[in-house]
N, C-alpha and C positions, 0 to 999 in steps of 0.2 A: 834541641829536643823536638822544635817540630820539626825539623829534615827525619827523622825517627818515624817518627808518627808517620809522617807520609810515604816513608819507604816503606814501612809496614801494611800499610793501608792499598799502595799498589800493590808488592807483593801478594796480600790477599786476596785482589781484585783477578788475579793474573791465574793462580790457583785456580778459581772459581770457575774459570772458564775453560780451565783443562778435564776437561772428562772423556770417560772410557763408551767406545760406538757402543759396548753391549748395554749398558744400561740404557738405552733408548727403550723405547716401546716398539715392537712394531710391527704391532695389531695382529700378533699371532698368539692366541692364547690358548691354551692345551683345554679350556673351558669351552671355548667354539670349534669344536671341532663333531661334523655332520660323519656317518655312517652310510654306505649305500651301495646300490647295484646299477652301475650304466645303463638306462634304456632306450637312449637315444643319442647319438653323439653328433654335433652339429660344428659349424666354423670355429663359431669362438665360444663354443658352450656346449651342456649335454643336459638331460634330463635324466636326475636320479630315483631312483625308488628307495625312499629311507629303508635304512632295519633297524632293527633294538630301540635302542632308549632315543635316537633321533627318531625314527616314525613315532614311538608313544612321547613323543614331545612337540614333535610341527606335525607334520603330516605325511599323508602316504607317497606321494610324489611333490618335486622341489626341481626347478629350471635354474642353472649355474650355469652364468656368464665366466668366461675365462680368457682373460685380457692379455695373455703370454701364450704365444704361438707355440713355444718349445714344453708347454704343461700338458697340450693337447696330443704333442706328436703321439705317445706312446700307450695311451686310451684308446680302450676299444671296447665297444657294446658289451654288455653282460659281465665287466669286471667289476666285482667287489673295490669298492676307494676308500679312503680317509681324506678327509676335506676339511679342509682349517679356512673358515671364512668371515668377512668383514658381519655384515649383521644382515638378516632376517627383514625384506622388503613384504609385507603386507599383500598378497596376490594372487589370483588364481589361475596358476599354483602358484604359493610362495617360492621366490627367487632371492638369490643372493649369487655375491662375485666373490670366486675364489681366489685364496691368497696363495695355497700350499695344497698342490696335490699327489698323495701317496696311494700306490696299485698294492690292495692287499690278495698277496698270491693265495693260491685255492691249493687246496690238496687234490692229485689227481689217483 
């Protein structure tokens, strides 16, 4: 009976520690996600000008550090983004570092 118990007791130990990558976290939440227009685009970073419900929520302009060389190749001044980022640094202008950046295309 304890051989039982114990082969039970690994086995559930062994389970426990099998999990699926998607259930992680990982820090991209459809809640943090900033609205904007390029006004500056720099090495590793750009200066946005909020619109909509991000400017009436932080402020009129916001400095975004962007730590991935290949998020910046295809940025450029004056495009509309969607920006999923870690949190809200206290600053003037408030800055934050992007996780995930999407070019929202313009109608021409």
């Amino acid at each position: 009976m304890n051989k039982n118990g114990f082969f039970i007791l690994l086995v559930t130990f062994l389970l426990l520690g099998c999990e699926e990558d998607e259930l992680v976290y990982d820090n991209k939440s459809d809640n943090k996600i900033l609205y904007g227009k390029v006004l500056e685009k720099r090495n590793q970073g750009m200066t946005l000008e909020l619109t909509g419900e991000s400017k009436e929520k932080y402020s009129d302009i916001i400095s975004i550090s962007v730590p991935d060389e290949n998020m910046m190749e295809f940025i450029k001044e004056g495009q509309h983004l969607s920006l999923w980022y870690d949190f809200i640094r206290e600053s003037n202008p408030p800055s934050t570092r992007a996780l995930k950046v999407k070019i929202i295309p313009t109608e021409s």
